[in-house]
N, C-alpha and C positions, 0 to 999 in steps of 0.2 A: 428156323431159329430167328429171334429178335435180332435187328442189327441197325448201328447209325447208318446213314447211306450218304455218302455225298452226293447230289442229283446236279445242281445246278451251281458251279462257281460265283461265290461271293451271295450265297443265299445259307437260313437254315439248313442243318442236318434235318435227312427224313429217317424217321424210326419207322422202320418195314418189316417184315419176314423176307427173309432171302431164303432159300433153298441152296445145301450144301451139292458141289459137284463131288464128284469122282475121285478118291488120291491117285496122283501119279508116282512118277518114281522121283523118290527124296522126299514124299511130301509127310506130313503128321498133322491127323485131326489132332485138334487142342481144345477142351473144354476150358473157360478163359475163367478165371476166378475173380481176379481184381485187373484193372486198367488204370494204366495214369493218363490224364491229358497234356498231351506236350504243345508247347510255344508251335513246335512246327507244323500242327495240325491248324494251328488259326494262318498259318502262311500256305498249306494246301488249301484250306476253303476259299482263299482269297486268289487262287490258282498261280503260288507263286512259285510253285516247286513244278512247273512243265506239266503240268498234270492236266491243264485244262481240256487235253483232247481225249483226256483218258475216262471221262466222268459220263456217267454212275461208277462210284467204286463205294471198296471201304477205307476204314480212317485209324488209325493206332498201332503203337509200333515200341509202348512201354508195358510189360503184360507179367500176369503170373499164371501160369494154368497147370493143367494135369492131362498128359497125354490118353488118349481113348482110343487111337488105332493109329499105324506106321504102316506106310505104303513099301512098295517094294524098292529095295536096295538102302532101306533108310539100319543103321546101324550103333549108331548116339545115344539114341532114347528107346524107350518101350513103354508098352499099354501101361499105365499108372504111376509111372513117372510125375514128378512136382519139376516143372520148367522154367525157367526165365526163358520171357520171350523178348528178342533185342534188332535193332535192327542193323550195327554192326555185323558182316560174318562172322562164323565159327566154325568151328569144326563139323565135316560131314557135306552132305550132297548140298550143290545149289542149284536147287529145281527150276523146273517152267513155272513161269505166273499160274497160280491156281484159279479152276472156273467153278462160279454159281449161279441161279439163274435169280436172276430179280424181275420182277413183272412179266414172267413167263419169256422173258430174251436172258442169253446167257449174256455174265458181268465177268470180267479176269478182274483182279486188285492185286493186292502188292506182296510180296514174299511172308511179310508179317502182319499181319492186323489184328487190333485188339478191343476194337470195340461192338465186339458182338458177342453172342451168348458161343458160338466156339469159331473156329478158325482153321483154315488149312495153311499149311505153315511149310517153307522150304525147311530141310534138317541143321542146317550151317545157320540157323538165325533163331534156334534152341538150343540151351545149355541144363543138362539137369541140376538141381539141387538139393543137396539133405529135404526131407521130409517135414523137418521140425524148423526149416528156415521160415521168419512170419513171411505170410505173402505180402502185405506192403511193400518188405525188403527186396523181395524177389523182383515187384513187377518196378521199384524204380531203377534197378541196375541193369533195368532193358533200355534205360537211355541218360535221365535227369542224374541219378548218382553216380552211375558209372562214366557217364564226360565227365562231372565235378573233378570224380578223385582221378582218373586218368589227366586230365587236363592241367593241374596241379602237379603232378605229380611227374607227368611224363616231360609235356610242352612247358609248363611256366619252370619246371627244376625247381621248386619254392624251397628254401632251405628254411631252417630254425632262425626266426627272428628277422627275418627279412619282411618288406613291407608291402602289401596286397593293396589292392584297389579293384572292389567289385563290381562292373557297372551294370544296372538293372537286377535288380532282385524279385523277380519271378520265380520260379520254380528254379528254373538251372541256378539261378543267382543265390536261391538259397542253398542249396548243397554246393555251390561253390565257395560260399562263406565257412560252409562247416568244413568244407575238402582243407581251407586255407589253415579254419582253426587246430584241425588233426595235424596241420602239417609244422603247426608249431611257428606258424606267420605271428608279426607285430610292429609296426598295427596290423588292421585289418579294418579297412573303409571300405563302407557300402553306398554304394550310391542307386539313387529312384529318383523319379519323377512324383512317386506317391508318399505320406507317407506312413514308411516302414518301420522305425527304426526300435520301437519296443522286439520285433518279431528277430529281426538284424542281429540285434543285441543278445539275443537269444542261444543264436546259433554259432557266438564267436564274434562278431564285429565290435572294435573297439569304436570305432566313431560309425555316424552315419551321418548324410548330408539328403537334401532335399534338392535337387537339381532344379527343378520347376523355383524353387523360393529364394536359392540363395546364387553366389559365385562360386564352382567348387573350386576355384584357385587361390580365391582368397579365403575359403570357408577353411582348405589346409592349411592356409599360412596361421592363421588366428589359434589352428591346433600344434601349431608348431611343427608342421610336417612341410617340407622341402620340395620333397618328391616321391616318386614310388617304385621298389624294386618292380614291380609286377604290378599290371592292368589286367585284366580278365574283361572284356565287351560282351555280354552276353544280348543286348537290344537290334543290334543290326542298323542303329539309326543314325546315317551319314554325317547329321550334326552331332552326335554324343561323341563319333571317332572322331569327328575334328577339333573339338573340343576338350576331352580328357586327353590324347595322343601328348601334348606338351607338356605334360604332369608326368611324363618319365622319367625315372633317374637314367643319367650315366649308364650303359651297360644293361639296359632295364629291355623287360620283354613286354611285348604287346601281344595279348594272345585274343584275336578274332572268333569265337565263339559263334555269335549274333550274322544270320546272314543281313546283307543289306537287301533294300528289293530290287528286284533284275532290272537293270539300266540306270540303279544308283548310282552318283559318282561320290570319291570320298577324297576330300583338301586338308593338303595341310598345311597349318599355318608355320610359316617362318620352318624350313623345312632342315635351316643350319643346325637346328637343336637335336636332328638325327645321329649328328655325328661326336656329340658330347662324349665324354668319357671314352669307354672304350667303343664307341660304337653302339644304338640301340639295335633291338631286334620287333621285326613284325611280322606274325605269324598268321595263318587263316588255320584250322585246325574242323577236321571230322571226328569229332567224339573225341579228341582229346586222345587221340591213336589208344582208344580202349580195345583192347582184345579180349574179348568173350572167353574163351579157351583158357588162356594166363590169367583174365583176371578176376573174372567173378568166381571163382571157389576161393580165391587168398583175398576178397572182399569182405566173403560170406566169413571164410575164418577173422580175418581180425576187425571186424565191424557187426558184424549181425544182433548179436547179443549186448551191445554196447549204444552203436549207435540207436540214439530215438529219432522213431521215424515221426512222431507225431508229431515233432519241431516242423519238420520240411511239408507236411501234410496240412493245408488251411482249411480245407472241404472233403466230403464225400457226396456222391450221388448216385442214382439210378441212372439207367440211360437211357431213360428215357427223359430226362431231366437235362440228358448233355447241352440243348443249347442255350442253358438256363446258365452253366458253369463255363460253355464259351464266352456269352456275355461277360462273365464275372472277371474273367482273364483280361480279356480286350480293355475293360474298365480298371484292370488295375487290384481289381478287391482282393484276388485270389494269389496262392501261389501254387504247388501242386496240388488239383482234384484230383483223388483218388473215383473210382468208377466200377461198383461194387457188384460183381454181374452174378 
């Protein structure tokens, strides 16, 4: 099978043939339909997620496929099944690292991967789905929109008409914006470095600001905004937390999305303003405590058919085309590439 490889930390993907190993117990071949590229994948090539001693591997962990064989003890899914692949658990076995061989040495990679023509897969990090779900929808609720509305929903508590502040609008940034607008937020500020703000506008942002151009503390005051019930940090960038973190109201949550890079420190300025109002809150958050299980089928019911994915979708590609659409991310162009296998 065709597959991106990571080879060497902080270099291109290689597009190779890998050879599939063996299912073990838990495991399910997955023929991969569509792939999204996530933020986290330019923080593994850049070997920020511990993985540097782990390379050659594979790369993806946002997926839609259709199962083709279930190893033993696996009992979730079956041959022809239409799956979300995620990398939250869920329900059912979690298996050994699965093995293939690349350049004639065997390679282990990670429970889920999705950037190959199929995939062996632990059963706890596959959810099946109606048949008629589009796969778009399927493979971003393996990470990009299911943190949004988890995130929203669970960590920030966003009630009707309360005020958002989105920072970074990438990929997560942007179904975080639409996560805000379902939830009935107002305003809703988007904040970039790039800009965005026709795409922003789109998906629910009443304002947007240009971080790179303007001051966003004065760029709110000039909109007549105070402060903000809810920050959402999706960029990880020490100065963007030290810097939005004092734009909280009273009682306001901070919710950490965005990893920082390992041995970042993060300041805060004038640190009295934590204890305004009732207290602020600051949270670090994994997927927005999304549970696989509870919440992708009541996703798929009350969004599927509604939400437009091709808002949150800026690109598609081959993959062989992938570090064509890494480029475009790192630069800012992109927001989710979809990865059409």
């Amino acid at each position: 099978m065709k597959a991106a490889v990571l080879e060497t930390i902080d270099a291109p993907l290689v597009i190779s043939e890998v050879e599939l190993g063996p299912l073990g117990n838990g495991q399910v071949l997955v023929k991969i339909l569509v792939s999204g590229v996530c933020g986290s994948q330019l923080q593994e090539i850049a070997g920020y997620k511990g993985n540097a001693k782990f390379v050659p591997h594979l790369l993806g962990h946002e997926g839609c496929g259709i199962v083709e064989k279930v190893g033993e003890g696996v009992t979730t899914v079956k041959k022809g099944d239409k799956v979300v692949m995620h990398w939250r658990k869920g329900e059912g076995i979690e298996s050994d690292f699965p093995s293939y061989m690349y350049k004639g040495r065997k390679m282990s990679s990670g429970k889920v991967t999705t950037l190959s023509e199929y995939s062996i897969v632990s059963e706890n990090r596959l959810t099946v789905a109606p048949k008629d779900t589009p796969n778009d929808f399927c493979a971003l609720l393996g990470c990009g929109l299911s943190t949004a509305l988890a995130t929203i929903e669970n960590e920030a508590n966003v009630q009707r008409g309360e005020s958002v502040l989105v920072v970074g609008v990438g990929g997560l940034g942007a179904s975080l914006t639409k996560a805000a607008s379902l939830a009935g937020a107002n305003p809703i500020i988007a904040l970039d470095i790039h800009d965005k703000e026709t795409m922003a506008k789109s998906l629910g942002a009443t304002h947007f600001f240009n971080s790179a151009k303007e001051d966003i503390k004065e760029a709110l005051g000039k909109a007549g905004i105070k402060d903000v019930n809810v920050i959402v940090e999706t960029s990880g960038s020490a100065e963007s937390i030290r810097d939005t973190l004092p734009l909280l109201a009273g009682s306001g949550r901070y919710i950490l999305v965005g990893q920082p890079k390992p041995g970042a420190s993060v300041e805060i300025m004038n640190a009295v303003h934590l204890f305004g109002g009732e207290g602020k809150m600051i949270k670090a958050t994994q997927g927005g405590q999304f549970a696989p299980a509870r919440d992708i089928g009541r996703y798929i019911q009350k969004y599927a058919k509604t939400l437009d994915t091709s808002l949150l979708i800026t690109h598609r590609t081959a993959l062989d085309k992938i570090n064509d659409a890494i480029t475009m991310m790192r630069e800012g162009k992109a927001n989710r590439i979809m990865v059409d296998l």
